[in-house]
C-alpha positions as CSV (number, residue, x, y, z in Angstrom):
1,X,0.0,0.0,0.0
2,X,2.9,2.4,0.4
3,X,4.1,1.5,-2.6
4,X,0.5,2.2,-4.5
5,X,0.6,5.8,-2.3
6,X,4.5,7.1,-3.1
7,X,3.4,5.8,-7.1
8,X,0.3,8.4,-6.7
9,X,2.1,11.4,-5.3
10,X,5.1,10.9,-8.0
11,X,2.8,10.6,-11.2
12,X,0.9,13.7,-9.2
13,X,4.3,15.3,-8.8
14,X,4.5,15.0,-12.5
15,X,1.4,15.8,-14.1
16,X,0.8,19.3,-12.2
17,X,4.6,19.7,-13.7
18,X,3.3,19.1,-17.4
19,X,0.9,21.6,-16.6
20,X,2.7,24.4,-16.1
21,X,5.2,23.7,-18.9
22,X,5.8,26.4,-20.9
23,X,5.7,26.9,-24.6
24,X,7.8,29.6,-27.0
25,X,5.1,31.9,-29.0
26,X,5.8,31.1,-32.9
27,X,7.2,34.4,-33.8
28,X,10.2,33.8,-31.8
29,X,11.0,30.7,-33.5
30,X,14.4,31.2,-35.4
31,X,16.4,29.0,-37.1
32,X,19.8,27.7,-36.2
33,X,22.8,29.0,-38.7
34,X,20.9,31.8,-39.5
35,X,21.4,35.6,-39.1
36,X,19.9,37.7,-37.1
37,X,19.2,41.1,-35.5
38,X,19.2,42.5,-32.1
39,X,15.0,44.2,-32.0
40,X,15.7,45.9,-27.9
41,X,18.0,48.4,-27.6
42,X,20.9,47.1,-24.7
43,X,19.6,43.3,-24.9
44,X,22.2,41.6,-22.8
45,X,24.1,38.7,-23.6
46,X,24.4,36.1,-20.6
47,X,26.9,33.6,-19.9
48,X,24.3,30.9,-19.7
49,X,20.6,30.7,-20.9
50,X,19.4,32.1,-18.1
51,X,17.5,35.3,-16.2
52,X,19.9,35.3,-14.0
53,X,23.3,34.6,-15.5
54,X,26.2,36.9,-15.4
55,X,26.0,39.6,-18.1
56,X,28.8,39.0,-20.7
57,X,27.5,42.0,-23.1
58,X,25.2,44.5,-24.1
59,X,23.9,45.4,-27.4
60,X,22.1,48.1,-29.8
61,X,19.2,47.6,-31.7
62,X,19.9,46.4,-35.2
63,X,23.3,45.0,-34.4
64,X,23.6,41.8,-36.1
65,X,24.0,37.8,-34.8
66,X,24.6,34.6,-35.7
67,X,22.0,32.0,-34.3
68,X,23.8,29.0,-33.3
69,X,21.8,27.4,-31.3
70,X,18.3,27.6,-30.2
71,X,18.2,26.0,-26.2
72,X,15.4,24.1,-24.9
73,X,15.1,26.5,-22.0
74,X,12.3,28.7,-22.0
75,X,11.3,32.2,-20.6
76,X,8.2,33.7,-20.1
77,X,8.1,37.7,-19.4
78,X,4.5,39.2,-19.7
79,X,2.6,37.9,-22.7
80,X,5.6,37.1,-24.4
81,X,7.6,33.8,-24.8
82,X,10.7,32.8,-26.0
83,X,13.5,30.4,-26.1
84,X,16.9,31.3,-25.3
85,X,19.4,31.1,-28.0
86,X,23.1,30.5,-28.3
87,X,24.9,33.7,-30.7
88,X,27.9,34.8,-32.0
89,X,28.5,38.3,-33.2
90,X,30.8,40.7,-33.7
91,X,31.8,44.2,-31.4
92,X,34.7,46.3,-33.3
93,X,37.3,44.0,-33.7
94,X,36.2,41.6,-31.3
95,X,34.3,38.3,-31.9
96,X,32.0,37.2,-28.8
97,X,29.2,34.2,-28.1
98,X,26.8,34.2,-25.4
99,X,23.0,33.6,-24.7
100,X,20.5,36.0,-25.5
101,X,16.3,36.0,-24.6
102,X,14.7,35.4,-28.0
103,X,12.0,38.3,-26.8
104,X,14.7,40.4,-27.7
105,X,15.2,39.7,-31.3
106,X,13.7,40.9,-34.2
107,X,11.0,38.7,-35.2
108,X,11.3,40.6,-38.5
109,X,13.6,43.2,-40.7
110,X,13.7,44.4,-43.9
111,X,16.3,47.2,-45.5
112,X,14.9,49.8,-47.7
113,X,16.5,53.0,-49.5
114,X,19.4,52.9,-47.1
115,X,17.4,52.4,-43.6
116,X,16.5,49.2,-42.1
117,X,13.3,48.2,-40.7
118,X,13.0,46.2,-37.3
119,X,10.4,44.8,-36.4
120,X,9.7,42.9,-32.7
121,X,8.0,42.8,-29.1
122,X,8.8,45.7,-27.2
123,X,6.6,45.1,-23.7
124,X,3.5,43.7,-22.5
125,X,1.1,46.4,-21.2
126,X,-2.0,46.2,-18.4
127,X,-5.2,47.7,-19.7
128,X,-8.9,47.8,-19.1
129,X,-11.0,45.0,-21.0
130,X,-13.6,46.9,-23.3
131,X,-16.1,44.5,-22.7
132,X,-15.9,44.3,-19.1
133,X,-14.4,47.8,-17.6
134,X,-13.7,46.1,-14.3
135,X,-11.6,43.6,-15.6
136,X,-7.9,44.0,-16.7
137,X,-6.4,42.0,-19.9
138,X,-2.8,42.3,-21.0
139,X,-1.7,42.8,-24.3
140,X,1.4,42.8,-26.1
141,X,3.1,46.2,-27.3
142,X,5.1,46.0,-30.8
143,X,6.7,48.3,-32.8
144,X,8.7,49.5,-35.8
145,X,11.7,51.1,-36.1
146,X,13.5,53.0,-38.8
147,X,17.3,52.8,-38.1
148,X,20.4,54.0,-39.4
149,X,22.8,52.0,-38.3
150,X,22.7,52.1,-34.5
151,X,21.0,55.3,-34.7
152,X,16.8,55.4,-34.3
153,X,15.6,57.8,-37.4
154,X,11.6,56.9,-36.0
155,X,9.5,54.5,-34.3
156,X,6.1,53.6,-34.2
157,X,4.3,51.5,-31.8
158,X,0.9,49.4,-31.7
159,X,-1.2,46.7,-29.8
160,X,-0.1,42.8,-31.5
161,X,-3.1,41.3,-28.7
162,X,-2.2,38.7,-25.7
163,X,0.7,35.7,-26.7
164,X,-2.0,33.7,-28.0
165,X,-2.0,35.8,-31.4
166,X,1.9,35.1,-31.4
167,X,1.5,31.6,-33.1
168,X,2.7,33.6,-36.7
169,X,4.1,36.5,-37.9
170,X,4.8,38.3,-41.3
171,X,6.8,41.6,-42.3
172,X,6.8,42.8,-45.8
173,X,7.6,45.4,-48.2
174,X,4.4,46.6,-50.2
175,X,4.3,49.6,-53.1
176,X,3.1,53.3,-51.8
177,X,-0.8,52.4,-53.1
178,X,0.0,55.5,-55.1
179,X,-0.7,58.0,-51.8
180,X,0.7,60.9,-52.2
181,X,4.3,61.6,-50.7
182,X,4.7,57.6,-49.7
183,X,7.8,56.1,-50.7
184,X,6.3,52.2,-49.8
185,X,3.9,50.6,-47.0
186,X,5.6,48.5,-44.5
187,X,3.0,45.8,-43.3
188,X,3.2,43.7,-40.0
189,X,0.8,40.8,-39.1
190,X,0.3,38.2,-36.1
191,X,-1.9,35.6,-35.6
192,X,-2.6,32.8,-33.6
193,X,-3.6,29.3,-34.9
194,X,-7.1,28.5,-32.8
195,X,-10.5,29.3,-34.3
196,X,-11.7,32.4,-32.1
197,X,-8.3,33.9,-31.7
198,X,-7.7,37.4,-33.5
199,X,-5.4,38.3,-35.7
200,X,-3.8,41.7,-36.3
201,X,-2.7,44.0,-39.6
202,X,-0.1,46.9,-39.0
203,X,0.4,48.7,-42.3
204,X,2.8,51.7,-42.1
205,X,3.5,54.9,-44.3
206,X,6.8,55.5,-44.8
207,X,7.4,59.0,-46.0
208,X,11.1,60.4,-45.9
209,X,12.2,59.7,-42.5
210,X,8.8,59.6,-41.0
211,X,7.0,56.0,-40.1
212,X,2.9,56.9,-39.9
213,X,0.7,54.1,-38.6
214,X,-2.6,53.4,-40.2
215,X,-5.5,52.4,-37.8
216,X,-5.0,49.0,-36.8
217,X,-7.1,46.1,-38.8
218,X,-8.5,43.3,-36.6
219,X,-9.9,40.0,-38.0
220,X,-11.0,36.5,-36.3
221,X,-12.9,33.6,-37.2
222,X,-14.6,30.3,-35.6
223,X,-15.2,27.7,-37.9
224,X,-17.8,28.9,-40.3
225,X,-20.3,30.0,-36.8
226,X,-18.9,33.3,-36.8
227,X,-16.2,35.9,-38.8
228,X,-15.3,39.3,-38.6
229,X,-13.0,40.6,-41.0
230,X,-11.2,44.4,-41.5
231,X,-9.0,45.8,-44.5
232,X,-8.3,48.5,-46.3
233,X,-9.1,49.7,-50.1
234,X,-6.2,51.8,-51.3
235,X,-5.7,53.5,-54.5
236,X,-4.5,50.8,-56.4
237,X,-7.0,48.2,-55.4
238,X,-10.2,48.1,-57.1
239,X,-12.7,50.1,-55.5
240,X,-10.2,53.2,-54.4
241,X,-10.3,56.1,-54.2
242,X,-7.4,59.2,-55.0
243,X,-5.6,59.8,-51.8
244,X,-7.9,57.8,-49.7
245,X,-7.9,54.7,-48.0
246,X,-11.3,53.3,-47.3
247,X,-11.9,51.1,-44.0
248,X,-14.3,48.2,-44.5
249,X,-15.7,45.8,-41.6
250,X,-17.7,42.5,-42.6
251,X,-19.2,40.0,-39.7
252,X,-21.0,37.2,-39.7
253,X,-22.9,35.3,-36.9
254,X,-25.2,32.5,-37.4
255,X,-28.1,31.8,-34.7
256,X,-29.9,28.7,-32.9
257,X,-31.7,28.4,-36.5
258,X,-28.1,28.3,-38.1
259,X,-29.7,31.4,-40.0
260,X,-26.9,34.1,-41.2
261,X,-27.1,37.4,-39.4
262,X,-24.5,39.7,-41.1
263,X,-22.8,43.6,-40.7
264,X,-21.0,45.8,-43.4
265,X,-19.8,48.7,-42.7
266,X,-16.9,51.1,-44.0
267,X,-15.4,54.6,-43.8
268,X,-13.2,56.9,-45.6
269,X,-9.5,58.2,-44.3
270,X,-8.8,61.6,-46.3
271,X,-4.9,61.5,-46.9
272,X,-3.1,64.6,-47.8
273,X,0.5,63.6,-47.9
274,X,1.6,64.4,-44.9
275,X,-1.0,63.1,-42.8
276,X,-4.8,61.5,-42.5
277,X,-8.0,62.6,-41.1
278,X,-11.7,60.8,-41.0
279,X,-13.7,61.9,-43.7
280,X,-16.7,63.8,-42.4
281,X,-20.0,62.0,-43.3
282,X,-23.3,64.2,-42.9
């Protein structure tokens, strides 16, 4: 019988311990002999994969690594979560390796007429759920940066939802949509990979040195019961309009009856190449 009882409290032991494993969000998936780029300005480089390791280094934003080895450890700060990762880079003359939080990578750049473009996680943030004041959510804080070389030329920063939209990630280099005074449209996405679980659009103006952020698009889906879906109609596409971007919204819902219930709706953002307003509607 004591046997049977120290069996139960190890297999106990171990299942609450599966429960609180831990798993890296997608976007923070990097592979292994690949470059890449320091997103968080003074990320440190430890000794070991570890919070807690000595601090070998610091680095900038935008300085470049080596991945050499993605770690089985995981860390978990806010809504975001990341492995650790084994790098080499280089400082000056001097070649270094250590372990760096994979939070504090870019989870995507791009280089541009002479700038580069880094895209990644800055925080999480506390804020009030709008469908229940009361309550308190948090949601993840990313951002863009325009850099020249070490140097921030402008930065932009908006809501990428709670780790669960983290599963993937995009960051691309789109035309100007023939606005006015726009050189190209940067676009960043996330999303997660559960029905019910929103995903988010970023696109940003990029005019001289100045980033401008379009209102953010928001779109989520479960199963064919229910979808709501956000974009944009630029110039280009069919349907625009001269220095305009029009906003569009569908939903659907179905009932008990399995009967479609569904929403439209869609507004017009004047652009004057510098900067955009709501078109007035009387």
């Amino acid at each position: 019988m004591k046997t049977f009882f120290t069996a139960l409290l190890l297999l106990t032991v171990q299942f609450l311990f599966a429960q609180e494993e831990v798993y890296a969000d997608g976007i923070f998936n990097f592979e292994e002999n690949k470059p890449q780029k320091i997103f968080t300005a003074g990320a440190r480089i430890r000794q070991s994969p570890e919070v807690n390791a000595q601090v070998l280094d610091s680095l900038p934003a935008n300085q470049e690594v080596f991945i050499l080895k993605k770690e089985e450890r995981v860390l978990k700060l806010g809504e975001r979560t990341a492995n650790w990762y084994r790098v080499s880079y280089q400082k000056g003359d001097r070649a270094s390796e250590g372990y760096v939080w994979g939070g504090n990578l870019c989870t995507g750049y791009r280089n541009k007429n002479g700038y580069d473009f880094l895209l990644g996680l800055a925080k999480t943030i506390t804020k009030k759920d709008p469908q229940f004041p009361t309550e308190t959510i948090q949601q993840n804080m990313a951002a863009v940066k325009m850099m020249e070389g070490p140097a921030v030329i402008d930065e932009v920063s908006f809501e990428t939802g709670s780790g669960e939209s983290l599963s993937y990630g995009t960051f691309t280099v789109e035309s100007n949509h023939k606005l006015k005074n726009v050189e190209f449209t940067l676009k960043a996405a996330v999303s997660g990979e559960a029905c019910g679980i929103p995903g988010y659009d970023q696109y940003i103006l990029v005019t001289g040195k100045k980033l401008i952020a379009l209102p953010q698009l928001m779109s989520v889906g479960d199963a064919d019961v229910y979808y709501h879906h956000e974009e944009f109609i630029f110039p280009n596409d069919k349907g625009g309009v001269t220095n305009a971007f029009i906003y569009k919204m569908e939903e659907m819902e179905k009932d008990e009856k399995d009967r479609e219930k569904r929403k439209k709706a869609s507004k017009t953002y004047l652009w004057d190449g510098t900067a955009y307003r709501l078109k007035q509607t009387r």
